[in-house]
C-alpha positions as CSV (number, residue, x, y, z in Angstrom):
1,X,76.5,152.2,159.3
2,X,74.9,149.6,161.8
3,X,77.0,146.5,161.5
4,X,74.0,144.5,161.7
5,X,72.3,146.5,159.1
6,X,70.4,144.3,156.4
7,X,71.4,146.2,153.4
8,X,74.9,146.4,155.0
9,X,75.3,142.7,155.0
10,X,73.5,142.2,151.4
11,X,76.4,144.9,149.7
12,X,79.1,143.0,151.5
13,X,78.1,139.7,150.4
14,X,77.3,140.9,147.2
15,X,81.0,141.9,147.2
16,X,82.5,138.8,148.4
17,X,80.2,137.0,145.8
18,X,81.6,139.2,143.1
19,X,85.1,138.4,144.1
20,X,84.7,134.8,144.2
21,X,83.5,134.9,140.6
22,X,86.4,136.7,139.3
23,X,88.5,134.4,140.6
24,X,87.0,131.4,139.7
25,X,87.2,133.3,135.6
26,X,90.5,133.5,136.1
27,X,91.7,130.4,137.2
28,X,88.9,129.1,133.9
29,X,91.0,130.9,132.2
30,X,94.7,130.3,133.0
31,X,93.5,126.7,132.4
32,X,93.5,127.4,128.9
33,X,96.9,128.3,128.3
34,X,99.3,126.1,127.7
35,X,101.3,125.8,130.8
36,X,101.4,123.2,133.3
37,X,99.0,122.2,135.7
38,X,100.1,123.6,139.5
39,X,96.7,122.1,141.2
40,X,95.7,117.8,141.7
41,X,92.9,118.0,139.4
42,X,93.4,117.4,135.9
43,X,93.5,120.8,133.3
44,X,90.5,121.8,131.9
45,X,90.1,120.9,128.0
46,X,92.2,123.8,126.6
47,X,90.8,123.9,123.4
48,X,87.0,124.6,122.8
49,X,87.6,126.1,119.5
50,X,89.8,122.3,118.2
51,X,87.6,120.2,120.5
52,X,84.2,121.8,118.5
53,X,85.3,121.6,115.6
54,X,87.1,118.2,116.0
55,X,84.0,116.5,117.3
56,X,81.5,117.6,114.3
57,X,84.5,116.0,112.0
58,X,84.1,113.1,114.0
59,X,80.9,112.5,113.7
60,X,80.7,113.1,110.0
61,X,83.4,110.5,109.4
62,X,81.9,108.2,111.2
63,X,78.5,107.9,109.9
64,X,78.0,104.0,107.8
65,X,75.3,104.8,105.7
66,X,76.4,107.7,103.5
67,X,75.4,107.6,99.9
68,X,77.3,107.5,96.9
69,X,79.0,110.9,96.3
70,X,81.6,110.0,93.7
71,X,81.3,111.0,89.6
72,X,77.2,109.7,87.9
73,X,78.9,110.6,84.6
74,X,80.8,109.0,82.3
75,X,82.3,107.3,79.2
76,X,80.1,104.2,78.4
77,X,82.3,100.8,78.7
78,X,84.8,100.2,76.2
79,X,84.7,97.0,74.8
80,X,88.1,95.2,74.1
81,X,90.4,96.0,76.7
82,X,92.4,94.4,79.4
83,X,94.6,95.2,82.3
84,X,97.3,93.6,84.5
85,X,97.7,94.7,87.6
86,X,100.9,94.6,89.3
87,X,101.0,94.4,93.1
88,X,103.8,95.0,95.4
89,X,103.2,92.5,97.5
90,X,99.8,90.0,98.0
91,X,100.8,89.6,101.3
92,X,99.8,93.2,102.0
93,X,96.2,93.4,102.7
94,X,95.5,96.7,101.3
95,X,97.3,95.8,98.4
96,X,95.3,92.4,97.8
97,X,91.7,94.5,99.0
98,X,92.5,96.3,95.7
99,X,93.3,94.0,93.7
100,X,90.1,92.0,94.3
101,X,88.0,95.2,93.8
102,X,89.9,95.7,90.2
103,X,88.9,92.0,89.7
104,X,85.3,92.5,90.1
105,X,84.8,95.8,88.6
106,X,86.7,94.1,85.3
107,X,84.3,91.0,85.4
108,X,81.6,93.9,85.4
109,X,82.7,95.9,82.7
110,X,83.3,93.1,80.8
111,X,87.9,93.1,80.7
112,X,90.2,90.6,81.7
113,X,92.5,91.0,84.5
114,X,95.9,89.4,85.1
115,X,97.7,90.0,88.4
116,X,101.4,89.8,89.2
117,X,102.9,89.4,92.3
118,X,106.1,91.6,93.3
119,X,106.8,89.6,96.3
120,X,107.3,93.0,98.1
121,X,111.5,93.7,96.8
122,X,112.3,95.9,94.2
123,X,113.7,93.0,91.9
124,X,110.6,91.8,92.1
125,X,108.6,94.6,91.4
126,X,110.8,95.5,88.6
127,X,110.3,91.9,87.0
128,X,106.7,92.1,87.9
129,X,106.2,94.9,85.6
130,X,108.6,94.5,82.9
131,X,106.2,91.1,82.5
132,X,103.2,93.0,82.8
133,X,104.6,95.1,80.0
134,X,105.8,92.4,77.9
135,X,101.9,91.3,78.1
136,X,100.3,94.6,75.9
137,X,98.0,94.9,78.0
138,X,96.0,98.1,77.8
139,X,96.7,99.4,80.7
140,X,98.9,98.7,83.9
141,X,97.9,99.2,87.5
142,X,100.3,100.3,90.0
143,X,99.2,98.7,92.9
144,X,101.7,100.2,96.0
145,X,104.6,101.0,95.4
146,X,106.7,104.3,94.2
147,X,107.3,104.0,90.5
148,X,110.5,105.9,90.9
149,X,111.7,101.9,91.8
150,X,111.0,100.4,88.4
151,X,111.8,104.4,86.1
152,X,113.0,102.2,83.5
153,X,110.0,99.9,83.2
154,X,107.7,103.1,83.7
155,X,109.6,104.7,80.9
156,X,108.9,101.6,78.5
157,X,105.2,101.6,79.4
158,X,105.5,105.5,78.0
159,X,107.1,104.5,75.3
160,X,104.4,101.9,74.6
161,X,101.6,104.4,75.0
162,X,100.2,101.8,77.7
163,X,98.1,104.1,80.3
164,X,99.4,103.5,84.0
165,X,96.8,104.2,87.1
166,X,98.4,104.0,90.6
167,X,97.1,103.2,93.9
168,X,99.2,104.6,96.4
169,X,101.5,105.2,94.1
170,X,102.3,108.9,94.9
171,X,101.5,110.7,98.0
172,X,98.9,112.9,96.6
173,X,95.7,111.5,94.5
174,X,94.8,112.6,91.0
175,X,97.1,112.5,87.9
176,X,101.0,112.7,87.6
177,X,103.3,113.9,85.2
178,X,106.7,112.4,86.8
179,X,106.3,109.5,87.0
180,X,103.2,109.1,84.6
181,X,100.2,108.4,85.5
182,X,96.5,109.0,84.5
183,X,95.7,109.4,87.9
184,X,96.7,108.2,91.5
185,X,93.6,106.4,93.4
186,X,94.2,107.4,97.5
187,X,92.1,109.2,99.9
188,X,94.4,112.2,100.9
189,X,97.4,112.0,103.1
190,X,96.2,115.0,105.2
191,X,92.8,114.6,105.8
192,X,93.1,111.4,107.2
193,X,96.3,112.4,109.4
194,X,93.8,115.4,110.3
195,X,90.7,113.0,111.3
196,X,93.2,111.0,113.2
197,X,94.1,113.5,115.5
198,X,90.9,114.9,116.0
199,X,89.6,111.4,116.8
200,X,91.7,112.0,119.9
201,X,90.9,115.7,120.4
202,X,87.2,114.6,120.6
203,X,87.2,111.1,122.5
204,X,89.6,112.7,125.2
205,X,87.9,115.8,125.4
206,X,90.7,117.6,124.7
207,X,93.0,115.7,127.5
208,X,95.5,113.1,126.6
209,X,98.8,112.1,126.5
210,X,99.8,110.6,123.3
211,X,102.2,108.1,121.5
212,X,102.6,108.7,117.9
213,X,104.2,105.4,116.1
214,X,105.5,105.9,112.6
215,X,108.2,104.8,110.2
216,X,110.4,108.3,109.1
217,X,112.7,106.4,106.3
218,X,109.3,106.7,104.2
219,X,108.4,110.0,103.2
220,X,105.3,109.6,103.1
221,X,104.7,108.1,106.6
222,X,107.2,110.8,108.2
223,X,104.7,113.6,106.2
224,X,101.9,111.8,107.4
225,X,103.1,111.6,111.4
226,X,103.9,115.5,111.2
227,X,100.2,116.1,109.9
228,X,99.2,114.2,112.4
229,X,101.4,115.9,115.3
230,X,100.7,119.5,113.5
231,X,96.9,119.1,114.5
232,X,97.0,117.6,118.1
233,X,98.9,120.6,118.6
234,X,95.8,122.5,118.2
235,X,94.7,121.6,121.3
236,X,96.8,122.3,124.6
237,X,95.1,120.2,126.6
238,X,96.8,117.4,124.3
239,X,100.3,116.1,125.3
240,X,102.5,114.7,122.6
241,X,104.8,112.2,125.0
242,X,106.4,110.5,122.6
243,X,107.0,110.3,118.7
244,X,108.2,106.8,118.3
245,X,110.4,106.0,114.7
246,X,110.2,102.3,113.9
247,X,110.5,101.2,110.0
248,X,107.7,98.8,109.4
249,X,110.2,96.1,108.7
250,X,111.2,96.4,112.2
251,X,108.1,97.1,114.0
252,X,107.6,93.2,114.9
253,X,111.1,93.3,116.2
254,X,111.0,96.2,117.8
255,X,107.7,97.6,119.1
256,X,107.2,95.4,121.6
257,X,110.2,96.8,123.5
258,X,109.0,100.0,123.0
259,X,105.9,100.1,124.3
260,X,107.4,98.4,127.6
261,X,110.1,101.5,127.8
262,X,107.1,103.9,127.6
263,X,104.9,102.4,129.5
264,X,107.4,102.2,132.3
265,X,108.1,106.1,131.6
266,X,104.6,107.4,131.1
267,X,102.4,104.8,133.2
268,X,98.9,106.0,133.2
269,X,99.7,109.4,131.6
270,X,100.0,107.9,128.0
271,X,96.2,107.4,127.0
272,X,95.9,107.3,123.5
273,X,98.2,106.2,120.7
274,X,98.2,107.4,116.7
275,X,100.1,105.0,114.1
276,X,100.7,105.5,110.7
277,X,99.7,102.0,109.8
278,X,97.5,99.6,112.0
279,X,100.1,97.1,112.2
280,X,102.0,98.8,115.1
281,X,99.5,98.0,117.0
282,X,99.2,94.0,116.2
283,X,103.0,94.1,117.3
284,X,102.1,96.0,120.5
285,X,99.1,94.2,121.8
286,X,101.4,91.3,123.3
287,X,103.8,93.9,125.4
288,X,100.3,96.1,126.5
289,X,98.1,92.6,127.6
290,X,101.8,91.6,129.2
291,X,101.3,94.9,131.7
292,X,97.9,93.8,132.7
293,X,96.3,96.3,130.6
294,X,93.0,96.3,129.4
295,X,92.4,95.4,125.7
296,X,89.7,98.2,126.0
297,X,92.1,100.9,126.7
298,X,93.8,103.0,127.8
299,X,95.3,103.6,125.5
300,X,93.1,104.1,123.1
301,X,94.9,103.3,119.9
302,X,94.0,104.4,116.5
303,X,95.8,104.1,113.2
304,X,95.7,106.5,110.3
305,X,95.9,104.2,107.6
306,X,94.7,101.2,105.3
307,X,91.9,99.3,107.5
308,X,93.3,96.0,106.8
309,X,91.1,92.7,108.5
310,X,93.3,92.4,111.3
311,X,93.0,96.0,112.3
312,X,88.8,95.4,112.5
313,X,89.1,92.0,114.1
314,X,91.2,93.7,116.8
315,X,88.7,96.7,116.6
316,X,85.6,94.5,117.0
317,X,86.7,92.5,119.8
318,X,88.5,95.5,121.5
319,X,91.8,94.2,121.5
320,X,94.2,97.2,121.7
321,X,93.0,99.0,119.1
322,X,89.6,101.8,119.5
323,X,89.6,102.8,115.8
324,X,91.0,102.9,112.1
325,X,90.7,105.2,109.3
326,X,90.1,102.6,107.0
327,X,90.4,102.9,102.6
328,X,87.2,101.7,101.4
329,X,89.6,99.2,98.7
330,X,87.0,97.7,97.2
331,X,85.3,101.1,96.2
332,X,89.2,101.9,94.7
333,X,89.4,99.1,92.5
334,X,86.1,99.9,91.0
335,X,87.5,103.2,90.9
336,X,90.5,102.3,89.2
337,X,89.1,100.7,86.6
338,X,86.7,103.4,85.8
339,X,89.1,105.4,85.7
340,X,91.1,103.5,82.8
341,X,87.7,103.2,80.7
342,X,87.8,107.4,81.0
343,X,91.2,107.1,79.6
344,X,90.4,104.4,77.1
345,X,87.6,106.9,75.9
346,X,89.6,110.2,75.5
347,X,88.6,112.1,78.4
348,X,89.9,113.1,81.5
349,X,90.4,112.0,85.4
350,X,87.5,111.6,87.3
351,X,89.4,113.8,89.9
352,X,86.9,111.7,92.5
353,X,88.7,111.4,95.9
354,X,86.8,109.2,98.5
355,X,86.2,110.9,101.6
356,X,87.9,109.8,105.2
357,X,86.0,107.2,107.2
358,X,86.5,106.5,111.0
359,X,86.0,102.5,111.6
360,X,85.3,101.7,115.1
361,X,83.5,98.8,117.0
362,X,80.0,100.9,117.2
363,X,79.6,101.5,113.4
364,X,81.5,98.8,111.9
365,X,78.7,95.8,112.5
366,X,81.2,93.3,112.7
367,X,82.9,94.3,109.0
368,X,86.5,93.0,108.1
369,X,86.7,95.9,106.0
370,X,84.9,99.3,105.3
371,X,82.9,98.7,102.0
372,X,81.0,102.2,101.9
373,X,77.2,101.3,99.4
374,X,76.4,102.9,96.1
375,X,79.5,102.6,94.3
376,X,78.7,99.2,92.4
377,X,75.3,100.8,90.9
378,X,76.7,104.3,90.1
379,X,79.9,102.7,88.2
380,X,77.3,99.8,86.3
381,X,74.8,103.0,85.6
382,X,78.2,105.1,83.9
383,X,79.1,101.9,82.1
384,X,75.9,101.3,80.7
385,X,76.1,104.5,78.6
């Protein structure tokens, strides 16, 4: 054939046009695997699948004007009662959030409350509730703290047929035979490790290197951490750098050095940080402005757990920390004490488990806390029989 023949030169840069395609499918698809990288540019998101499905979860969790899905029936208030609630420390903020949420819902139900402080060590928790039994009260609020610490008081507020509700007390929520409780007021350990993760999965794009901070001397922090590291696993495009193990007693002394260390051995490959508790990242705010970074990010921290004031303030003024996956405390002390007027009456559990929320500086309008709407009315419309 003519080498300048038209239809010649169409079939061969049809060919060439072909080949080029293939090629470029191929290297699409090497780039989701999980290998390394052998080009400059950076891999392609290696998880549409995760990144899909993280990013609707996202989005759900961090809508502010949801309505009230928890329980519109109910035991009418039961007059006469009163409860003590017995904190583990008032210095903790999620602690105290409850507390003051157990204080209002009381004052609208019509009980009186009486709050002991455990000073945060277990001979103080111990005396803390071996007072609030002493007191016959009708019932007794765990408010942080395992009860496997204080068996012996536990065992006397059995003995004394004195309901107990926790809040945080066990790592699951709903009721407990060992140790007894009615119930156990918490969001769940796993979805919010899950929403944590995909947080990252969805803001990155499914491309980040990652610090995970926890504390693995608690059980239930180390559980949460490997939640959190099973589901940015889901994504390939998402590094796990470094899984950092600070107990929370030591996290002021210690983080700070930490994040200097990987800093200096990641540099701008470590983008995003996960914490089991927002405080790591009060502790390593001074080390992260110290190497000139911006308060903005990167990294772009978030922490899976509590939502205390500080964790917004930082949040809303984009101080080294993106986002939070806050507990809506007040809506748990109205909770809890709903929960002891079902008890009170006879029945059963609410079995209501408030959904995850992600705080962050676009959807929290300033808020020192996430205070979800709805709850108040729904609990007052229950109570009013």
């Amino acid at each position: 054939m003519h080498p300048k023949d038209p239809h010649s030169y169409s079939r061969r840069t049809t060919t060439r046009t072909a080949a080029a395609l293939l090629a470029a499918a191929a290297i699409l698809l090497a780039g989701c695997g999980s290998g390394p990288s052998t080009g400059a540019a950076p891999p392609e998101a290696g998880c549409p699948g995760a990144l899909a499905s993280a990013t609707a979860a996202v989005a759900r969790a961090e809508k502010s004007d949801t309505a009230w899905h928890g329980p519109t029936t109910g035991p009418a208030a039961v007059p006469g009662k009163s409860i003590v609630y017995v904190a583990q420390t008032m210095t903790n903020p999620g602690v105290a959030g409850v507390a003051q949420g157990v204080e209002e819902a009381a004052k609208a139900i019509g009980w009186p409350v009486r709050v002991i402080d455990g000073d945060g060590t277990p001979a103080g928790i111990q005396a803390a509730l071996s007072q609030a039994i002493t007191l016959r009260p009708s019932g007794i609020v765990i408010g942080g703290f395992d009860p496997q610490l204080t068996s012996q008081q536990m065992a006397r507020a059995e003995a004394a047929h004195i309901p107990v509700v926790g809040w945080h007390a066990v790592g699951s929520p709903g009721p407990s035979a060992r140790p007894r409780l009615f119930t156990n007021v918490t969001t769940k350990v796993e979805d919010v490790a899950k929403i944590s993760a995909d947080w990252i999965v969805a803001r990155s794009a499914g491309n980040a290197g990652v610090v995970l901070f926890t504390d693995d001397s608690i059980p239930f922090a180390r559980n949460k951490a490997e939640l959190i590291r099973k589901e940015l696993a889901t994504c390939s495009g998402v590094r796990l750098l470094s899984y950092e193990n600070i107990p929370i007693p030591d996290a002021a002394s210690r983080t700070a050095q930490a994040v200097s260390s990987l800093l200096s051995r990641f540099q701008d490959d470590w983008t995003y940080s996960a914490a089991i508790n927002d405080l790591y990242f009060a502790d390593a705010a001074p080390a992260l402005r110290a190497a000139g970074r911006p308060g903005s990010g990167p990294p772009f921290n978030i922490g899976a757990g509590d939502g205390d004031p500080s964790a917004f303030q930082r949040i809303n003024s984009r101080q080294f920390q993106a986002a939070t996956v806050p507990e809506p405390l007040n809506q748990q002390g109205w909770q809890i004490v709903d929960e002891f007027n079902r008890a009170f009456a006879g029945r059963p559990a609410s079995g209501y488990v408030a959904p995850v929320h992600i705080a962050t500086a676009a959807n929290s309008d300033g808020a020192t806390s996430w205070d979800p709407s709805g709850y108040r009315e729904g609990y007052r419309r229950i109570w009013a029989g």
